[in-house]
C-alpha positions in Angstrom: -7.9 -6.6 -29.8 -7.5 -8.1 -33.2 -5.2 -10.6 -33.9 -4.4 -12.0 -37.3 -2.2 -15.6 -37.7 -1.3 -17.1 -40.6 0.3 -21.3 -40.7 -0.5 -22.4 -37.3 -1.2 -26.0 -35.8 -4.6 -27.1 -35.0 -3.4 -27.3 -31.5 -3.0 -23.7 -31.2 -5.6 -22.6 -33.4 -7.8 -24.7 -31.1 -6.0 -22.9 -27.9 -6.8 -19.3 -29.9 -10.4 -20.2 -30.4 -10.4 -21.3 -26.5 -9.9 -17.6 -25.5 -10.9 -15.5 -28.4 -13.5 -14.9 -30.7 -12.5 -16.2 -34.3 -14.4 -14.2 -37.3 -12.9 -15.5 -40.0 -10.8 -18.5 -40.2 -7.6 -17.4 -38.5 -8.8 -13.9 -37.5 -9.5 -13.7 -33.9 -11.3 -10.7 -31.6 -11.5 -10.5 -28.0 -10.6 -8.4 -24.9 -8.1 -10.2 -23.3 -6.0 -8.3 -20.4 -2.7 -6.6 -20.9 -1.2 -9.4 -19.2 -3.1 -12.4 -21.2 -2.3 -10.5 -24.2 1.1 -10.4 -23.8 1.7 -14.5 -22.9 -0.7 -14.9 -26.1 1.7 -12.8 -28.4 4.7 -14.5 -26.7 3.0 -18.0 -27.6 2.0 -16.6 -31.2 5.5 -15.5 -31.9 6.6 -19.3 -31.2 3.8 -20.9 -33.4 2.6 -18.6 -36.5 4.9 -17.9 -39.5 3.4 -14.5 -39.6 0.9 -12.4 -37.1 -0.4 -9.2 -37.0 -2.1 -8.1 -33.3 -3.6 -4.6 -32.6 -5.2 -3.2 -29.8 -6.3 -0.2 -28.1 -3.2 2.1 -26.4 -3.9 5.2 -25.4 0.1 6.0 -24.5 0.7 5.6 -28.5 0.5 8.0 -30.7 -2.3 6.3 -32.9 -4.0 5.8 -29.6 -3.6 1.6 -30.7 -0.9 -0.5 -30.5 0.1 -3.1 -33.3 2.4 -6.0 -32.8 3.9 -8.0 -35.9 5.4 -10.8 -36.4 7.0 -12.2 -39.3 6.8 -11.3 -43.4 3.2 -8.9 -43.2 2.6 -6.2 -45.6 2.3 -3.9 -42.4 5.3 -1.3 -42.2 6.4 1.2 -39.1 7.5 4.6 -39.8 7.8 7.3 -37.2 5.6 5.4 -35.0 2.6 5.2 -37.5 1.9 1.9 -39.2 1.2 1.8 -42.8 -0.2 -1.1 -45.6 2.3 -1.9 -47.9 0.6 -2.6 -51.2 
């Protein structure tokens, strides 16, 4: 999973970096359960102005998943995402 957050508290950064991996400042990696992910994305839709998560899904057409949150440049179309640029 890859999760990407953008204007979030130190509290929940802090909480982020308690159960993933950060890479870069804000950009986290980890393999959390179906179940953890889906409190985490709950919590990240309350706390970040803007997120992007992906993960692996094997029942989607991409075979992966992505969640979004917020203003992103990431766009939907016939169940395929796509960059805006």
């Amino acid at each position: 999973m890859i999760l990407i957050v953008n204007k979030i508290s130190e509290k929940f950064h802090g909480e982020l970096k308690n159960t993933l991996l950060e890479i870069k400042h804000n950009v986290f990696v980890g393999s959390p359960s179906k179940r953890i992910r889906e409190i985490m994305w709950s919590k990240v839709v309350k706390n970040a102005e803007s997120a992007v998560m992906a993960n692996s899904d094997k029942k989607h057409i991409n075979k992966y998943e992505i969640n979004i949150h917020g203003d992103t440049n990431i766009v939907e179309i016939n169940g395929r995402y796509f960059s805006k640029l």
